[in-house]
C-alpha positions in Angstrom: 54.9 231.2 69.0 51.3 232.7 68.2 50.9 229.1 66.9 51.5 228.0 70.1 50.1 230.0 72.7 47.1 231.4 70.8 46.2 229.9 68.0 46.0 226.1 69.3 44.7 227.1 72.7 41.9 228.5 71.0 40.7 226.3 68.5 41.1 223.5 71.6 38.6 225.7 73.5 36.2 225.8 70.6 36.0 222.4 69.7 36.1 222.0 74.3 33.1 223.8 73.9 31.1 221.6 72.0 31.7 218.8 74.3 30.4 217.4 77.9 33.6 216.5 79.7 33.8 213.9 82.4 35.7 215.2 86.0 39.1 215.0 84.2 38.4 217.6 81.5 38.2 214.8 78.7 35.6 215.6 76.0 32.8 212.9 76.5 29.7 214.1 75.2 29.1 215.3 71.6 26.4 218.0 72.1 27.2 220.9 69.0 26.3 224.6 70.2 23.6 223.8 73.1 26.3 225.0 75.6 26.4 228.3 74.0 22.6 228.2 74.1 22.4 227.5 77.4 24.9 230.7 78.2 23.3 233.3 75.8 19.9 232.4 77.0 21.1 232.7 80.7 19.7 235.5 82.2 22.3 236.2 84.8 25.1 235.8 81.8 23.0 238.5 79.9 22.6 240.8 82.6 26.1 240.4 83.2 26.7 241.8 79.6 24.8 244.6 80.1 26.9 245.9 83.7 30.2 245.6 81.5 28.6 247.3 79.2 27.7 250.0 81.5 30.9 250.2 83.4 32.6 250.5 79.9 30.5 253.7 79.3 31.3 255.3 82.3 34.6 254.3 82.5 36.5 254.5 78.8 35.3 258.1 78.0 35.8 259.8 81.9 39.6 258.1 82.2 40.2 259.6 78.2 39.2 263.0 78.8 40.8 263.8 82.3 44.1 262.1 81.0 44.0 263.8 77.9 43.7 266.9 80.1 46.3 266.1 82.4 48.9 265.6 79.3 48.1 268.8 78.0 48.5 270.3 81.3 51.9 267.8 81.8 53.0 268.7 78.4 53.6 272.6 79.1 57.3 273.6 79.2 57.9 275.0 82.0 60.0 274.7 85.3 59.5 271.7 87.6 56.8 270.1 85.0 58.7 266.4 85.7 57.0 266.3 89.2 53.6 267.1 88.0 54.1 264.3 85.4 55.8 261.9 88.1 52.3 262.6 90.0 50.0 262.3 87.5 51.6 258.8 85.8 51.6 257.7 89.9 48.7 255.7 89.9 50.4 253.6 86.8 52.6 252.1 90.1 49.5 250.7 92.4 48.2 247.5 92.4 44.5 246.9 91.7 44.4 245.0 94.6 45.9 247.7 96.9 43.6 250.3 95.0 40.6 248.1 95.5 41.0 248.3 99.1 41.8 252.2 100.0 38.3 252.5 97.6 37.4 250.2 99.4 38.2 251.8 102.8 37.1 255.4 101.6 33.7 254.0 100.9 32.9 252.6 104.0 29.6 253.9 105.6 30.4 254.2 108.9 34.2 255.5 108.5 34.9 256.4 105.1 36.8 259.7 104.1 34.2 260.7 101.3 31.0 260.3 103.1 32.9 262.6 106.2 33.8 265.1 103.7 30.1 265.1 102.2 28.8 265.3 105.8 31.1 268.4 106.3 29.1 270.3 103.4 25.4 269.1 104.8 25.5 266.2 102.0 23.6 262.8 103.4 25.9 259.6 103.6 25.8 257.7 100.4 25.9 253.9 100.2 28.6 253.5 98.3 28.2 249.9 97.7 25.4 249.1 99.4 23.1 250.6 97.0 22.3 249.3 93.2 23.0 252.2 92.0 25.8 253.6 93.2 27.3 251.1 93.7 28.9 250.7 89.5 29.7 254.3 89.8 31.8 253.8 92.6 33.5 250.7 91.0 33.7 253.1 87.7 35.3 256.1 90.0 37.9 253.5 91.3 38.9 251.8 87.7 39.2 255.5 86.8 41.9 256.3 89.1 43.9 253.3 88.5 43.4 253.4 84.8 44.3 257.2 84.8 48.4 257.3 84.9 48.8 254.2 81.9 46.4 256.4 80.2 48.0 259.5 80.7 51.3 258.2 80.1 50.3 257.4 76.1 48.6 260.2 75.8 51.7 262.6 76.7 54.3 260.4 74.7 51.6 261.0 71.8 51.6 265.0 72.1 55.4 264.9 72.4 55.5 262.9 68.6 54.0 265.5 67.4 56.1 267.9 65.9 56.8 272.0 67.3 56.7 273.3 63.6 53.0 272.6 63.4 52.2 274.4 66.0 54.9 277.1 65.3 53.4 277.8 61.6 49.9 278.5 62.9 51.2 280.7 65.5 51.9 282.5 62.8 49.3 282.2 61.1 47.4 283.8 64.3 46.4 280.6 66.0 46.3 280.0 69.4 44.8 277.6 72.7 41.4 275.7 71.7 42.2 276.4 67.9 45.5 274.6 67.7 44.4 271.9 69.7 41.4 271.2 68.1 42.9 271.1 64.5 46.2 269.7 64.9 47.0 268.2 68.5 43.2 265.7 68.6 44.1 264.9 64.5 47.6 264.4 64.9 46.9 262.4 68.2 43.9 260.1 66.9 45.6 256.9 65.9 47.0 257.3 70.1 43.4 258.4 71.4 42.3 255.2 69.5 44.4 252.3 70.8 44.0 253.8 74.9 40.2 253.4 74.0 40.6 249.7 72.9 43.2 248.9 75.5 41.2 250.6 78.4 38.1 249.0 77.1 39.7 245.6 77.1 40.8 246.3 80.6 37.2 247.7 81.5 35.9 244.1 80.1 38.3 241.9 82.4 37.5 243.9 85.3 37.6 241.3 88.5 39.7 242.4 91.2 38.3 245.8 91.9 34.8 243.9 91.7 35.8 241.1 93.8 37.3 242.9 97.1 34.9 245.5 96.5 31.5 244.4 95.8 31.5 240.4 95.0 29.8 241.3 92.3 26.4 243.0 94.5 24.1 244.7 95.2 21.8 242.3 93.5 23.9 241.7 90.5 24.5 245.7 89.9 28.7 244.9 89.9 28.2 241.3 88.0 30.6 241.6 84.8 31.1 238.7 82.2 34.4 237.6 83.9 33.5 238.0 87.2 30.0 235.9 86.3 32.7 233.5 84.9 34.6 232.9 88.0 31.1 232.3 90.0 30.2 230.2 88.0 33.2 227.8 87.6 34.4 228.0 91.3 31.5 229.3 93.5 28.7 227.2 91.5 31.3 225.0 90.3 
């Protein structure tokens, strides 16, 4: 099976690469690595590296830390806990494409939610995604939320693995709050904190729909991530 789907698929696109191809895909020209010359030496391709690089940053450690606090908070025995953890896994149930466009809506200038809250505390308007700079934070805010309930969901099933005796024995031994989870709960749950970091920085690095409704990739380039450079250039510059 790997054979099949992975495996052949990509040594065909390796050996693709090295190759012109005529309109039908068929491999025509012989021309060795000066396509992937012609890509790293791109500077829109490079600059593209460096946003995803950027939005990985902001992204992978801020959507760790508030699930991790959210399963600490969701893994607290006490009455009624299931509904916090029903609303706190939630955003595991929206598309990115429906999420895309509520950010999308409560970033507008003229009618958005948050620049009518800021205005209620004397805060200017900020141009969401109008500006270069704002305008990967407020991609980064919006990946957060929808990234925030997968993440939370590992993270809990993580602290429920580990085991009550631990925690039990260091009571104790007089332990208690930032001392028990410092030295067994973040140890115990590494191996867990480590694969949501890989899996959200994957995600991070295939970003395209948030970026698409969003920003199309603007203001000048500031939203322009590898895949999203990929899709311009195979169907917008074709």
């Amino acid at each position: 099976i790997f054979t099949v789907f992975v495996f052949y698929p990509l040594a065909k696109s390796v050996y693709l690469s090295t190759y012109l191809t005529d309109p039908l895909g068929r491999p025509s020209v012989f021309v060795g690595l000066d396509l992937y010359h012609d890509l790293l030496t791109d500077p829109d391709f490079q600059e593209s590296i460096w946003v995803s690089l950027k939005l990985a940053l902001l992204i992978v450690p801020t959507v760790i830390l508030l699930a991790l606090a959210l399963a600490v908070l969701a893994n607290q025995r006490v009455r009624g806990i299931g509904v916090f953890r029903l609303l706190f896994a939630s955003t595991v149930a929206v598309s990115t494409a429906i999420a895309s466009n509520i950010f999308l809506m409560l970033y507008s200038s003229q009618s958005g939610t948050i620049n009518w809250l800021l205005h209620l505390v004397g805060i200017p308007p900020v141009p969401w995604l109008l500006d270069p700079f704002w305008a990967p934070i407020a991609v980064a805010i919006a990946t957060v939320w929808m990234s925030l309930g997968f993440t939370f969901i590992v993270l809990l099933a993580g602290m429920q693995g580990i085991p009550d005796e631990l925690y039990e024995s260091a009571a104790l031994d007089g332990a208690s709050g930032w001392p028990m989870f410092r030295h067994i709960t973040v140890p115990l749950l590494s191996p867990t904190l480590f694969f949501v970091a890989v899996v959200t920085t994957i995600a991070v690095f295939q970003a395209f729909t948030q970026i698409y409704i969003m920003t199309k990739g603007g203001p000048s380039n500031s939203t322009n991530t590898i895949v999203f450079s990929l899709y311009l250039d195979a169907f917008q510059r074709f």
